[in-house]
C-alpha positions in Angstrom: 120.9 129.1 204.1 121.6 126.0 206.5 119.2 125.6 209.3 120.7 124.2 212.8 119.6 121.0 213.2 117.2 120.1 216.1 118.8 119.2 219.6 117.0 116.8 221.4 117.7 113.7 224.5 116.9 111.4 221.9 117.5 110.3 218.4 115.7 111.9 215.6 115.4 111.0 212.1 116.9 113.1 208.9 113.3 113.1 207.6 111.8 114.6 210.9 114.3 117.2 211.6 113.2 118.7 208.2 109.7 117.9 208.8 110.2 120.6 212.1 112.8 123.0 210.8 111.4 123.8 207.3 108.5 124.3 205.2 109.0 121.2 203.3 106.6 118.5 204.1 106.8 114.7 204.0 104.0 112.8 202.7 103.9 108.4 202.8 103.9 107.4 198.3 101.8 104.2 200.2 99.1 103.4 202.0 100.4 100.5 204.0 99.3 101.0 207.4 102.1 99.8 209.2 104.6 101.9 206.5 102.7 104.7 207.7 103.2 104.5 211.1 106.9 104.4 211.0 106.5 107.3 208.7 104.3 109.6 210.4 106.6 109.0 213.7 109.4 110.5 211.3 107.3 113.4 210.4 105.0 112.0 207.9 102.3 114.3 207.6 99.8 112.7 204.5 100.3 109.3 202.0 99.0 108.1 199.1 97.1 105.2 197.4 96.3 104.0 194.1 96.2 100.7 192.3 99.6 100.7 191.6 100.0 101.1 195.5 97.4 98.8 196.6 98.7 96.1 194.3 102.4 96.2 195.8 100.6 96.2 199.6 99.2 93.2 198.7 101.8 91.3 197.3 103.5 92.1 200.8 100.5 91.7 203.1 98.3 89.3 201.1 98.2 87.1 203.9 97.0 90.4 205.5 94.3 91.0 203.0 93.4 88.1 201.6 90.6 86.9 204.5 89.2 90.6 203.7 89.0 90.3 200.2 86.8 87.1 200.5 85.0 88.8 203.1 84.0 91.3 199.9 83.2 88.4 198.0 80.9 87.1 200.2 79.3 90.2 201.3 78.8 91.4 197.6 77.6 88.4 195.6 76.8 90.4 192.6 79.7 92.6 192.5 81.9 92.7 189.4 85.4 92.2 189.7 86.1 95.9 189.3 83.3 97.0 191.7 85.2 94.6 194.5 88.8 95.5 193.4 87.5 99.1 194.0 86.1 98.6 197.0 89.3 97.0 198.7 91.4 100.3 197.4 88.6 102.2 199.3 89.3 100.3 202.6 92.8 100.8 202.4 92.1 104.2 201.9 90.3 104.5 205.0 92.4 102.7 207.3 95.2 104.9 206.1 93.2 108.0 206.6 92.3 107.2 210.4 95.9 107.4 211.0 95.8 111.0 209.7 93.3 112.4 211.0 95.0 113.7 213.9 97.3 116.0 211.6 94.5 116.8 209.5 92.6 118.8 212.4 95.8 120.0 213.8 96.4 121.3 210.5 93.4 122.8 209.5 93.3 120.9 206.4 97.0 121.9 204.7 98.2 118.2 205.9 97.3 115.1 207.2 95.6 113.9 204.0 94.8 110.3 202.7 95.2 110.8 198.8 93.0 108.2 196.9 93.4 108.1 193.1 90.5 108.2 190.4 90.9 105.4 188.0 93.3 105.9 185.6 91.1 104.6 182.6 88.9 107.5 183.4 91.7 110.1 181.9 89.8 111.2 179.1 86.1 111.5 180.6 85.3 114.5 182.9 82.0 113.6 184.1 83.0 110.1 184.9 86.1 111.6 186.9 84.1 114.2 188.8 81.5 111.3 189.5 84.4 109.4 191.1 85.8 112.1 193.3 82.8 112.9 194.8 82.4 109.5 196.1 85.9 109.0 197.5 85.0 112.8 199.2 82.6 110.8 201.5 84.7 108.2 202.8 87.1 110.3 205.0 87.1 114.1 206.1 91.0 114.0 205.1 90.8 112.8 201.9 92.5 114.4 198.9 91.9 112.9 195.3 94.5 111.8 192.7 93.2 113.2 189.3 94.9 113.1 186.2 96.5 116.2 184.2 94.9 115.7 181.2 92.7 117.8 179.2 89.4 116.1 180.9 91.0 115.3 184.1 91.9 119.1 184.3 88.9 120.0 183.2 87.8 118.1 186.3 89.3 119.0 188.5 87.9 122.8 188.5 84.8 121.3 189.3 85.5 119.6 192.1 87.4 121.7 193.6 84.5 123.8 193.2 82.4 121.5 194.9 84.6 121.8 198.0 87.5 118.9 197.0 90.9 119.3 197.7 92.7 117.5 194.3 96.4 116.2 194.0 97.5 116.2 190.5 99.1 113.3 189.0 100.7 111.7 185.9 102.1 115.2 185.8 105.4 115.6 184.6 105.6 119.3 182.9 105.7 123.0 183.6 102.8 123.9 181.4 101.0 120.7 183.1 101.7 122.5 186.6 100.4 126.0 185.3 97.2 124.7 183.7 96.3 122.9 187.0 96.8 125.7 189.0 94.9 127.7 186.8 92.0 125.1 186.8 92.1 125.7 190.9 92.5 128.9 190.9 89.4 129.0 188.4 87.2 126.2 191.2 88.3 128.5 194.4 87.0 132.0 192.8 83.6 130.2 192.0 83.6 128.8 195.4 84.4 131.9 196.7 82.2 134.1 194.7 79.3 132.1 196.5 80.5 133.0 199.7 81.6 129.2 200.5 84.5 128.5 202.5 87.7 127.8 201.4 89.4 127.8 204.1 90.4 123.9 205.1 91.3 122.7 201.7 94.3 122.2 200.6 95.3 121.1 196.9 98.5 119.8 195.4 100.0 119.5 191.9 102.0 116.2 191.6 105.2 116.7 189.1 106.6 113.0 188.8 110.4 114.5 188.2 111.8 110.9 188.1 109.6 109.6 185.1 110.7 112.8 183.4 114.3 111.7 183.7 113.6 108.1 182.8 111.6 109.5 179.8 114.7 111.4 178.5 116.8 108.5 178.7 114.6 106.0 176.7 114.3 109.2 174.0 118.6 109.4 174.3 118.8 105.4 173.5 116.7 105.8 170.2 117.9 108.5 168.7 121.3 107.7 169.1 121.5 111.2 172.1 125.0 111.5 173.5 124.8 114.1 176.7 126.5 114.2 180.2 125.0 111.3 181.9 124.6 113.7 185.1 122.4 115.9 183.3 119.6 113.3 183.1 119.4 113.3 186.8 118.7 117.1 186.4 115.8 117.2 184.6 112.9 116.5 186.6 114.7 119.1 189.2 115.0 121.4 187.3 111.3 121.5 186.0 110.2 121.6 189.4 112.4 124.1 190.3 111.4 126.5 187.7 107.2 125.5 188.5 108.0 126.6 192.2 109.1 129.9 190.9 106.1 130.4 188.7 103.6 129.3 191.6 105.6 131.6 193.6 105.8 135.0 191.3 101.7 134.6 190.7 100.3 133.5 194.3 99.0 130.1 193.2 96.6 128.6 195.9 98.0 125.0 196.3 101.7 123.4 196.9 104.2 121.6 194.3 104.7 117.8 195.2 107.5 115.8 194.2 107.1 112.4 193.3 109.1 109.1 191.5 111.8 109.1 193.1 115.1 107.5 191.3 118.1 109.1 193.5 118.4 111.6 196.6 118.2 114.8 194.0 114.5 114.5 193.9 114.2 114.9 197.8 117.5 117.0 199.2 117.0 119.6 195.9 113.9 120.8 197.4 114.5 121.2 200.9 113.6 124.4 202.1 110.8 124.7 199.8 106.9 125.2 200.6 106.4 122.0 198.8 105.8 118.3 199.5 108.0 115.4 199.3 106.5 111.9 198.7 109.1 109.3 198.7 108.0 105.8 199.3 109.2 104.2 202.7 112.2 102.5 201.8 113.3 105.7 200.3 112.7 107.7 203.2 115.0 104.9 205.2 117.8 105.6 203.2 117.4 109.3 203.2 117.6 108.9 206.9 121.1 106.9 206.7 122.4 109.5 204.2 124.9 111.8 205.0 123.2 114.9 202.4 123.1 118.0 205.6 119.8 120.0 205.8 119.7 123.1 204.0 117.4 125.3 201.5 118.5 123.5 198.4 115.1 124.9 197.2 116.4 128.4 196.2 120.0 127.4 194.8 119.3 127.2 190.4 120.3 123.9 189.0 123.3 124.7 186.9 123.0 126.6 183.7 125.0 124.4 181.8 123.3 121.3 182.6 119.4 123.0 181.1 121.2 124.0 178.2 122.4 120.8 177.3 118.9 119.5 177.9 117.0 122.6 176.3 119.8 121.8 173.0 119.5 117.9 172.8 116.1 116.9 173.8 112.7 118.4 172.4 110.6 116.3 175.5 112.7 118.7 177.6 111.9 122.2 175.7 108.5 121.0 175.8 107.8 120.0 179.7 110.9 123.3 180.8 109.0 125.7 179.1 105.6 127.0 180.2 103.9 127.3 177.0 105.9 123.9 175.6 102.8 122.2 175.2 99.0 122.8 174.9 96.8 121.0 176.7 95.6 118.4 173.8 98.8 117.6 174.0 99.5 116.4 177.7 97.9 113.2 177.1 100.5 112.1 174.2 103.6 113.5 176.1 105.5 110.2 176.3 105.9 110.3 180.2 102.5 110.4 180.2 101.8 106.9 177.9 104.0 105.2 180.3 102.8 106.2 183.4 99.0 105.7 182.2 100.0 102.5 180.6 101.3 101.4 183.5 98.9 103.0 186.0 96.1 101.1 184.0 97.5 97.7 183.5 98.5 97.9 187.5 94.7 98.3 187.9 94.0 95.5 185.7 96.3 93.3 187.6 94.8 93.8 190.8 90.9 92.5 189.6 93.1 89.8 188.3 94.1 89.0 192.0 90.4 89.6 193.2 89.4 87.0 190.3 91.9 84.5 191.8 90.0 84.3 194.5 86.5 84.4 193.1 87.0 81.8 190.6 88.2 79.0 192.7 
């Protein structure tokens, strides 16, 4: 159903019309400070940051950063490269979460979030990943924390929830991913609640990264030779998200869908109208507000039939992340979306302690 758009004396953005006329909420993918501001005027209500994130702020800001990051050095003498690189993410962090603080008491909690990721070389320790979330707990009242959905990051991520921590699910890409981190929630509220302690101002997330399933699908179709509709690739993350929404839906799950990596307009318009979060990075949400795609509840229309039942015929990555019991949770950590993303997500987080070490070793 098309919603009327908002009439006012003065222009407002695509993004913030949605942002007031539907469910769907708009979150920052950075933690730039001065990309946040521009966002949150267009409706923005949390952001993100992570080493991937930090590393592309500073290669934009480093003139920015750079006096800060000596600043460490000094102040720190016997701090390891990591333990400064670390400590930088956690400022940026904080900065960004000052900015949201406003939305997060106006929320109650539901928005105005600064998500901080746990490192991604943690993703096959628990303990380590619980240690970790705790800490980044301290350093805001609105922070949310990135954990990953592997077996020990999901494993985790029912006991810090249970400890009061709102999580945001990453390098997730699947619909039995989605399921067993709601279930992991669901498990870390009922404890909390079963000890009479409030609930009541967190709010949890479950990332799907819909583009990097699509990519994923098209690296599998180049080698093994796949021939399919070239649209249908563009589908694919959709429709797994679409189909998660109904499940979260049908059984009352206690936290919201995200969508994240985005590669073209499908992963934001196809789930307007939805009580889930979009997280494109700024320059995405620019174009979106230039685009001519009318606000409407996309959310509820099915991706075509045709188009999964090419996918569900030609590509087995695709039967495994559309259907809920595809996979088993062993198995999240060698799906191939999730390689590359941790790949990547790790050597990003080597990169930056390179560009601390620039400056140590001098």
């Amino acid at each position: 159903m098309e919603r009327e758009s908002i009439q006012n004396e003065f222009y407002k953005s695509k993004l913030y019309e949605i942002s007031q006329t539907t469910p769907t909420a708009l979150w920052n993918d950075s933690c730039s400070v001065g990309e946040l501001s521009n966002s949150i005027a267009d409706g923005a209500v949390g952001a993100t940051c992570n080493p991937v994130i930090v590393l592309e702020v500073l290669n934009k800001e480093w003139d920015i950063w750079k006096e800060y990051i000596q600043k460490l050095i000094n102040e720190y003498p016997a701090a390891t490269e990591d333990e400064l690189a670390w400590l930088l993410i956690e400022e940026m962090s904080k900065q960004a979460a000052v900015l949201l603080e406003p939305i997060f008491e106006r929320e109650n909690g539901k928005n105005g979030r600064l998500s901080i990721q746990t490192d991604p070389r943690l993703y096959r320790n628990a303990q380590k990943i619980v240690e970790q979330a705790m800490h980044f707990s301290e350093l805001a009242p609105n922070i949310i924390v990135k954990i990953p959905a592997t077996r020990a990051g999901i494993e985790a991520m029912e006991e810090v929830t249970y400890r009061g921590v709102s999580i945001n699910a990453t390098v997730s890409f699947t619909v039995p991913q989605a399921i067993a981190v709601a279930e992991a929630v669901e498990r870390g509220l009922k404890r909390r609640e079963k000890e009479g302690k409030d609930i009541s101002t967190m709010g949890p997330v479950c990332t799907l990264m819909v583009g990097r399933l699509d990519d994923s699908l098209k690296i599998m179709a180049d080698k093994e030779n796949i021939i399919a509709n070239p649209e249908s690739f563009d589908w694919a993350g959709v429709a797994t998200m679409k189909k998660a929404y109904q499940i979260y839906n049908e059984r009352g799950y206690r936290l919201r869908l995200l969508s994240a990596a985005f590669r073209n307009h499908l992963h934001w318009s196809q789930f307007i109208g939805g009580n889930v979060v979009i997280s494109p990075p700024y320059k995405w949400q620019q174009r979106y507000n230039g685009s001519d795609v009318p606000i409407m509840n996309y959310m509820d229309i099915p991706v075509d039939p045709k188009i999964i039942a090419e996918l569900e015929k030609k590509f087995k990555d695709f039967r495994r992340a559309y259907d809920e019991n595809g996979m088993n949770i062993e198995e999240f950590v060698s799906f191939p979306a999730t390689v590359v993303t941790l790949k990547q997500f790790c050597q990003a987080t080597t990169d930056l302690i390179a560009k601390i070490r620039s400056l140590m070793l001098v």
